[in-house]
C-alpha positions as CSV (number, residue, x, y, z in Angstrom):
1,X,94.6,122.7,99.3
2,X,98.1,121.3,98.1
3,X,99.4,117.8,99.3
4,X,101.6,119.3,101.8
5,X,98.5,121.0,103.8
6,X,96.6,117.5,103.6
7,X,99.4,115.4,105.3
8,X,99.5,118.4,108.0
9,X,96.0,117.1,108.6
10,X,95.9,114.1,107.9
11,X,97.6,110.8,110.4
12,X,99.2,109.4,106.9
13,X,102.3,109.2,105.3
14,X,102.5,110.1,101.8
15,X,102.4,106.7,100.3
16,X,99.2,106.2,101.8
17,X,97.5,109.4,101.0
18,X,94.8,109.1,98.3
19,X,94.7,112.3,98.1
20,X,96.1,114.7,95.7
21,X,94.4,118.1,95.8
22,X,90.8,119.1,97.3
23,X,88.9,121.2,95.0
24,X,86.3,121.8,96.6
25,X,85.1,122.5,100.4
26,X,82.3,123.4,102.6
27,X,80.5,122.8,105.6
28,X,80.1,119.7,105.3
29,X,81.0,118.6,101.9
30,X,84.2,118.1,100.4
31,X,85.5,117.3,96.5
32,X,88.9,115.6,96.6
33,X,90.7,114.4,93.1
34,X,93.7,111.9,93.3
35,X,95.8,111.4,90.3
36,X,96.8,108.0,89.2
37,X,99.4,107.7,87.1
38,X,99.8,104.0,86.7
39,X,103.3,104.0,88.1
40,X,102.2,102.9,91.4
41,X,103.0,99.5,92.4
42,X,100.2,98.4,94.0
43,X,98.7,99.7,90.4
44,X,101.2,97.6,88.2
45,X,101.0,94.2,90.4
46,X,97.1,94.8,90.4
47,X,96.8,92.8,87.2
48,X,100.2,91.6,85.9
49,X,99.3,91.4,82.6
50,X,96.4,93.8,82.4
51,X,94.0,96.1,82.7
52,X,95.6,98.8,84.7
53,X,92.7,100.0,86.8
54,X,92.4,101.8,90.4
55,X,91.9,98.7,92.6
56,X,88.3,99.6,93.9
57,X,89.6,99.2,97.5
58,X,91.3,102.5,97.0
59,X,88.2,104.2,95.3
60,X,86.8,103.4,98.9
61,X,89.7,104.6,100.8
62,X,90.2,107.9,99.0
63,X,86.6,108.5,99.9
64,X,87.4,107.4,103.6
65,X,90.5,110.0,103.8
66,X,88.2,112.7,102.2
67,X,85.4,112.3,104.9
68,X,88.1,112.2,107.6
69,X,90.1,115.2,106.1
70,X,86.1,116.9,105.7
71,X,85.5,116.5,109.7
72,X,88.7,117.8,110.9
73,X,87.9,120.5,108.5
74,X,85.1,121.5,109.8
75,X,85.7,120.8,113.4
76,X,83.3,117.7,113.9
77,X,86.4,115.9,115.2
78,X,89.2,116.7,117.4
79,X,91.9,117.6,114.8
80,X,94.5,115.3,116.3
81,X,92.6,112.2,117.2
82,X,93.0,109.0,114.9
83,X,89.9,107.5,113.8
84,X,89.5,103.9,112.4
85,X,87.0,102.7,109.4
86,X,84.8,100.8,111.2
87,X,82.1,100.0,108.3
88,X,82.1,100.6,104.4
89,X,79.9,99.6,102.3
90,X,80.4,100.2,98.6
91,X,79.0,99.8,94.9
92,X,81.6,99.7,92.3
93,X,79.9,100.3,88.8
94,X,82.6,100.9,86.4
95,X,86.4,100.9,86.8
96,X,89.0,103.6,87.0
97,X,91.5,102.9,84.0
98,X,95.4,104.8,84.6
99,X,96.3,107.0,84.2
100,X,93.5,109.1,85.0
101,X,92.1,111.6,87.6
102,X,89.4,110.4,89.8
103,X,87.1,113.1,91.9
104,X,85.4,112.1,95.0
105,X,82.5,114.2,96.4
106,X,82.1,113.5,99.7
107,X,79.4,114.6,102.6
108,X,79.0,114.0,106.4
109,X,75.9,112.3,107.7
110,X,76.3,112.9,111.1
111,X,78.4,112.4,114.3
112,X,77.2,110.6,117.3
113,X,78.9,109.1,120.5
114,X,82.6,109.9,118.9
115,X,81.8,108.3,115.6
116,X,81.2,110.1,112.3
117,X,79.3,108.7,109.0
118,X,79.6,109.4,105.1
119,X,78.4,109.1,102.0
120,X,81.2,109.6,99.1
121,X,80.9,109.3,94.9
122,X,84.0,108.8,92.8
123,X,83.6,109.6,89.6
124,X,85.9,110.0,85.9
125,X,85.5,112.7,83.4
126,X,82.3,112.7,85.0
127,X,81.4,109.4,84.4
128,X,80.0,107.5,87.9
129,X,82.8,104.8,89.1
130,X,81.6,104.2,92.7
131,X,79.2,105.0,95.4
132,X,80.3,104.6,99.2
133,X,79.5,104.9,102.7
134,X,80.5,103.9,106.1
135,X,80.7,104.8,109.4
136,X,84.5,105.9,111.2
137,X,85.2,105.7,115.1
138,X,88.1,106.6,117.1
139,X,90.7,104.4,117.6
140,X,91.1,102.5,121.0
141,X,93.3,103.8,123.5
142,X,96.7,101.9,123.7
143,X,97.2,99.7,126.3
């Protein structure tokens, strides 16, 4: 699955998608891989003067979009409703260094009263960078 059919799925723009292919799908597991080239600003203002690495708040939010992309996928969510992180909890162990490729393998947990959990790795050249789960619910309805 291409960029294009992620953002059909997916409530983001494509600045915000951490997301650049999925490699891999299931029931109930998903591989994702984002390429980071290091041109990004949020990359390049990370550290002015160095190391260029994958700010780890991304590692967790490409995880996030994967198990969010992995429910609507396999129907454990309505397709168009918008669902919020509402937990994370996450391990970094060794950072990402751009450009690179980083996988995430992500699985569902389970889904109770509207709300959906995961457990994601990311890893590079499969080397372990991260371990991360949490918990999404659906947004609260506008006033």
């Amino acid at each position: 699955m291409d960029s294009a059919n992620i953002l059909a799925r997916l409530p983001y723009g494509p600045a915000a998608l951490l997301i650049s292919e999925v490699t891999e799908h299931q029931p109930g597991r998903i591989v994702v891989l984002k390429q980071w080239s290091g041109e990004e600003p949020w990359i390049s203002a990370h550290f002015s003067n160095g190391p260029r690495v994958v700010p780890g708040v991304f590692l967790a939010e490409q995880v996030a979009q994967a198990a969010l992309l992995l429910a609507r996928l396999d129907d454990a969510i309505a397709a168009s409703s918008l669902y919020l992180l509402g937990n994370v909890r996450a391990d970094f162990l060794r950072p990402a260094l751009v450009p690179c490729a980083v996988l995430a393998t992500v699985t569902l947990t389970g889904c109770a009263r509207g709300n959906f959990g995961f457990v994601g790795e990311c890893s590079l050249d499969g080397t372990l960078l991260a371990r991360i789960k949490g918990v999404a619910s659906p947004a609260p309805a506008a006033p």
